[in-house]
N, C-alpha and C positions, 0 to 999 in steps of 0.2 A: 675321584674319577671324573674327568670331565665330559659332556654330556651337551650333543649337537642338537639342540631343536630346528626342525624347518619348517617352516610355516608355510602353510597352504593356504590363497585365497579361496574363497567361497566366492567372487564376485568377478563372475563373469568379463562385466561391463568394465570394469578394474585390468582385468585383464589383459584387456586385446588393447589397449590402449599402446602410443606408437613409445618406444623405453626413450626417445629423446624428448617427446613432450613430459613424459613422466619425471624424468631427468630435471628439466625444467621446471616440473611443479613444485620440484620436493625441494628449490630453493628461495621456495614460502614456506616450507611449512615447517624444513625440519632444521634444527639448533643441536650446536654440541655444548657439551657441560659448558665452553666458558664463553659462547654466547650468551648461554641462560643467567650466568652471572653477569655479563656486560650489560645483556636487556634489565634483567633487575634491580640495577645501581641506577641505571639511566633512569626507569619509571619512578622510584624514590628520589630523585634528585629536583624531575619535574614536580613531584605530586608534593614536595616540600616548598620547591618556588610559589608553587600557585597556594599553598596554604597560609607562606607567610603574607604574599599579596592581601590575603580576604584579611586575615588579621589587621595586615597596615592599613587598607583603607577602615577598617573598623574603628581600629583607635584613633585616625584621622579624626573623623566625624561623632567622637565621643561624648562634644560636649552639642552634638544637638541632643535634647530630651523635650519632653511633651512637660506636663502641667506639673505633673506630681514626680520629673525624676526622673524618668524610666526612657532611658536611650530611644533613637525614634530608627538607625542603623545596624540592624542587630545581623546576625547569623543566621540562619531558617535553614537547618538541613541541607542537601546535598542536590546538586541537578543531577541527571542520570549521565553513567558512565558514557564517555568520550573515548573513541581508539584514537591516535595521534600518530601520522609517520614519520617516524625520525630515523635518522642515520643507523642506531641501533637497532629498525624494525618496527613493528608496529606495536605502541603503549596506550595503556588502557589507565587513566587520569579520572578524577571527580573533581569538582570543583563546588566548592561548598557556595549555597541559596545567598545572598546579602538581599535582605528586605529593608528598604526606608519606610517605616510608618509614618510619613508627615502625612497630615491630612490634607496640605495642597496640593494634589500632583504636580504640579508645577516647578514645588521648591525639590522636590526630591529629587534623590541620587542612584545613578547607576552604575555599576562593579561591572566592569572588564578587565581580565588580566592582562597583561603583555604580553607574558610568555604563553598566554594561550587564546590567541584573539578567536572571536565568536565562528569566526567562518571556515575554521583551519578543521579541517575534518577530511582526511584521505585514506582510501583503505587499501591495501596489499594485497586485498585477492585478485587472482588472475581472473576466475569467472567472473570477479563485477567488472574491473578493469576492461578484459578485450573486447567484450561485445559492446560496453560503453563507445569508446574507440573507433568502433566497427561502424556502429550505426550515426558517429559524427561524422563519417566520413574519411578516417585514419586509415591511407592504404597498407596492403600488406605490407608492403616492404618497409614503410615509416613508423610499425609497431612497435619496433624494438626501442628507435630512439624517443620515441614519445612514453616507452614506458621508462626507458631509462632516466629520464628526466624528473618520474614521477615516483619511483623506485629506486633507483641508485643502480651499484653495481650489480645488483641482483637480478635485473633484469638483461644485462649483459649477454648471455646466453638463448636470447629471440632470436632465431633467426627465421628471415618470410616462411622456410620450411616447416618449421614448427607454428605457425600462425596457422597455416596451412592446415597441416593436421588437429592443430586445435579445433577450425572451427567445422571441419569435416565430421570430426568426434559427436562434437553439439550439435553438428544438424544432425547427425545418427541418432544421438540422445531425445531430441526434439521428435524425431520421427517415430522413435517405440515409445516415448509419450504418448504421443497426438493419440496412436492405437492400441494401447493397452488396456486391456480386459477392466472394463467397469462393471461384472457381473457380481461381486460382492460389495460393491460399495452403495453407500446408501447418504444422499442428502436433502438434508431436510430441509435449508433454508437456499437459498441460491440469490447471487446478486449478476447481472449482467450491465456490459456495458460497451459503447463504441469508442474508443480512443483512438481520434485523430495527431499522427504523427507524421512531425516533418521529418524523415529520415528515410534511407535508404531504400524501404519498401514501397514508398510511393513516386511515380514515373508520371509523362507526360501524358500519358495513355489512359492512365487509372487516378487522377488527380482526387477522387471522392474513398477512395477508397481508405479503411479503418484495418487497427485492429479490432478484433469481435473477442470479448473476453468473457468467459464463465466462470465463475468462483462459486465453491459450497458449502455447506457447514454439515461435518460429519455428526451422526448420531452422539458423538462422544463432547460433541461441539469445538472438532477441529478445521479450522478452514485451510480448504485447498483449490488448487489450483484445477478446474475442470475441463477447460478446454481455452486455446488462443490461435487463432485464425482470422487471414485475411479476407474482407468481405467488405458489405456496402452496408453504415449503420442503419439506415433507415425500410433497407430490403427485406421482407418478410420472407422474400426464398435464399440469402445468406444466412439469416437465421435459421430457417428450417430443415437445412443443409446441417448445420452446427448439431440442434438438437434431434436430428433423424441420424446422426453420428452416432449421437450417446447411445440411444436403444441397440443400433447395430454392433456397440462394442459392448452390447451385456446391461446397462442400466434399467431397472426395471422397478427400482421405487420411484413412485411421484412427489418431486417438490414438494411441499406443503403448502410455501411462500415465495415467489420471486419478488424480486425488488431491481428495479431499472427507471432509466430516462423513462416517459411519457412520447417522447418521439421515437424510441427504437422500434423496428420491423420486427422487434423481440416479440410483442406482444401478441400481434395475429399468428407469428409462429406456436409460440406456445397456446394459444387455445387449442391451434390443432392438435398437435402432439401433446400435449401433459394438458386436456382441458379443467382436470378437476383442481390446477394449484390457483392458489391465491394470488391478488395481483397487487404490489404497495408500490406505488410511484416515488421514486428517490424524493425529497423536499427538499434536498440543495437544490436540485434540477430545478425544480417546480418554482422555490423562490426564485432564483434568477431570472426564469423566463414570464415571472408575472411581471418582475419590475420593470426587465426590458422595455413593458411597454405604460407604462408611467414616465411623468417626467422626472427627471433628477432632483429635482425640490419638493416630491412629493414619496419618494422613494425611503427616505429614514423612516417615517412614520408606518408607511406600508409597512415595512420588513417589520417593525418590533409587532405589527397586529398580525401580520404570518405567522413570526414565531409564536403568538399567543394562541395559533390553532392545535401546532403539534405537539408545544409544550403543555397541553394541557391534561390536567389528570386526568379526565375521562371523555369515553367518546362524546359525550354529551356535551359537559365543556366545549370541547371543541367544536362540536356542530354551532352552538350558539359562537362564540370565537369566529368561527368562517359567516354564519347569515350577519353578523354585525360590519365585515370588514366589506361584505357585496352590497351592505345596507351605504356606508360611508362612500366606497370609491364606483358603484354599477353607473351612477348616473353622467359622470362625464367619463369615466378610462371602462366602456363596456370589454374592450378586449383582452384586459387585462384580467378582469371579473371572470370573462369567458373562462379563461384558460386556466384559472383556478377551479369553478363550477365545473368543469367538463369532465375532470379526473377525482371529483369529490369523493366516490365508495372509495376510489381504487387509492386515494390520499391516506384515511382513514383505517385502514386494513388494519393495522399493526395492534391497534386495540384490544384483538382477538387473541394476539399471543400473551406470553409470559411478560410482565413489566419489565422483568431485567434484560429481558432482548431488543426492546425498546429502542436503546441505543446502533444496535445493529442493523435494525428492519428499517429504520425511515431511511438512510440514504444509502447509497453506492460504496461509503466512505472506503471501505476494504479493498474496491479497485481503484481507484482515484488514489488511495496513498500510496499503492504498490507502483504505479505507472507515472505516479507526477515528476521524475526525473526526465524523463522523455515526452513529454507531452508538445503540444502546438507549439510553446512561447521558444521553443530552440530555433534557429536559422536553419532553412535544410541545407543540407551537404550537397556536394558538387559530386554527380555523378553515384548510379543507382546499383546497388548490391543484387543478388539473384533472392529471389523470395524466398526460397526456402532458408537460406544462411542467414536473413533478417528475421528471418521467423524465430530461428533457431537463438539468435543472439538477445531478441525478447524476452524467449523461453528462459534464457540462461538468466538475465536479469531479475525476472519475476520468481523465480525460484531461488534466488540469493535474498531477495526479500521475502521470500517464506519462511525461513528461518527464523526469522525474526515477530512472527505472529502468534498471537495469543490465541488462548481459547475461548469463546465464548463467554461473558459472567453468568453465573448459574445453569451452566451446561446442565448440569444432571435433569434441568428441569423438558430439557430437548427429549428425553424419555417421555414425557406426559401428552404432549405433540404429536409425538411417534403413537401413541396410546389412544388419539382420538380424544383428549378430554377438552371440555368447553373451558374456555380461558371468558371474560367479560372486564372489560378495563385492566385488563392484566392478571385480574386475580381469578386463579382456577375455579369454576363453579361445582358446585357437589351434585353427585349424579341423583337425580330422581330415583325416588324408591320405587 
């Protein structure tokens, strides 16, 4: 007896969506049985080229070996998976590690395939793709053939109307973000930051103006996306604006830790609003802006005695680390000195938490990798998008890179945190009897 299922969405937002953009998505996503064999033959046929590649330059270079024998161009494991766009769609390839052990780096050798040279990396999704597009400056009507260019015939079926409703979708999407209920969520660590971008959202009018971006790390030690808005980095009422948001939308745990520039307007904000979280100043930030003012032939040496502050195993270490590097450089570069003295506690903070977060709390890094596709070094585009639909094409970007984010190392220890207990160089202290 045969037997009709009909499937009911549960998702709203799915829902209401316009059936010709839908139309259009589902020719990313969806494969019939003899595409899946077409993609499949095709990924095996690359993943065998580039294998026997690694091979041939191996055996190429067989006969360098070191003292006693022992090959100096071996195999080392695998780099991490590559999606690749091809004719047949998008293929997901490994390319095996080639290490040259010579001890001169000089004489040694490096492995690049042909068939898959190092910079060849394009992906299929439409949400990374049109707001990419959007905020280069790719008008509606030129999306289709700019994606078809970059997609094939699959993109065939763009037309401005569906751009249209695309990106009308995502500023909607964008806007029940920006205001959705923060009353159960809870972050423990929070990273802020100002990214200046040359794209569509900045005009003749607002030339200073950033995006303001808040990221956080959930109890469970997931990080997410907390808020992105247009504003002025160094303004302490755009920030205060941002985080007198959060409370209004339900937020009601405090920070523990933020971590930001030393110039953001973040920081007097948050004393007001959240005055009991901690405060660690990024240390990319912080080195950059000490070298800045050194000269260039004194600038290598700096940098390795910087890193020897926050690389160091204890806060103590490191306080001798920093009085040693004001002892060498205070007397001719005072400004330089200044501007590391001046943020000393707020440098040092991170000592207090868990060591395996370590890596997390001295910089920004979590907004800086999400946002470094768009950043200053692009050319700005000819002629300026409405703010909300730049907002919205951000949104869409930083959200396709959340996907891709880990969890915290040693989350479970974000419980202990949460729990009030004394961390001292990293390592949890025992409660007084």
């Amino acid at each position: 007896m045969n037997k009709t299922t009909t499937n009911h969405s549960n998702n709203p937002v799915k829902d209401s969506l316009d059936p010709e953009v839908l139309a259009f998505r589902r020719q990313f996503d969806d494969r019939s049985p003899l595409d899946e064999i077409i993609h499949e033959g095709a990924r095996r046929m690359l993943q065998a080229a580039i294998d026997f590649e690694v091979d041939a330059f191996i055996e190429t270079h067989q006969e360098r070996t070191d003292a006693d024998g022992r090959r100096l161009v071996v195999k080392n494991g695998t780099l991490p998976t590559r999606k690749i766009l091809t004719g047949a769609g998008a293929i997901q390839v490994k390319q095996g590690r080639v290490r040259d052990n010579s001890p001169v780096s000089a004489d040694r050798v490096q492995f690049s395939p042909s068939v898959l040279p190092a910079y060849l990396r394009r992906t299929e999704s439409i949400e990374e793709l049109l707001p990419w597009l959007y905020l280069k400056g790719i008008s509606t009507s030129s999306m289709g053939e700019a994606l078809q260019s970059l997609l094939g015939e699959n993109a065939k079926g763009l037309s401005a109307n569906v751009v249209v409703r695309l990106k009308e979708q995502w500023s909607n999407e964008y806007d029940e973000w920006i205001k959705q209920d923060l009353s159960k969520k809870e972050y423990i660590y929070v990273w802020a930051d100002g990214i200046h971008v040359k794209v569509r959202l900045e005009d003749d009018a607002n030339k200073k103006q950033c995006i303001l971006v808040l990221m956080g790390a959930t109890a469970d030690g997931k990080k997410e996306l907390i808020s992105i808005l247009d504003g002025y980095r160094e303004s302490e009422q755009s920030w205060s604006e941002l985080l007198l948001d959060l409370k209004h939308r339900g937020l009601k745990t405090v920070p523990k830790i933020a971590v930001g520039d030393g110039a953001l307007g973040f920081w007097a904000a948050l004393r007001k609003v959240f005055p009991e979280t901690r405060e660690q100043r990024c240390w990319v930030h912080k080195t950059a802006n000490v070298l800045n003012k050194l000269p260039k032939s004194v600038q290598p040496k700096a940098k390795g005695s910087i890193h020897e502050i926050w690389q160091a195993e204890t806060k103590a270490n490191a306080e001798t680390a920093l009085e040693h590097f004001l002892e060498k450089y205070d007397a001719k570069y005072p400004q330089a000195c200044e501007c590391l003295r001046k943020d000393r506690e707020q440098l040092l903070a991170f000592y207090d938490f868990p060591a395996e977060h370590w890596g997390h709390l001295r910089t920004t890094n979590p907004i800086e990798s999400t946002f470094a596709t768009i950043r200053l070094r692009h050319r700005k585009t000819k002629g300026n998008g409405t703010r909300r639909a730049s907002l919205a094409m951000m949104f869409k970007l930083a959200q396709s890179a959340a996907e891709k984010w880990r969890r915290l190392s040693s989350h479970e220890k974000i419980a202990l945190v949460i729990e009030g207990r004394s961390f001292k160089d990293g390592i949890m202290q025992e409660s007084a009897a």
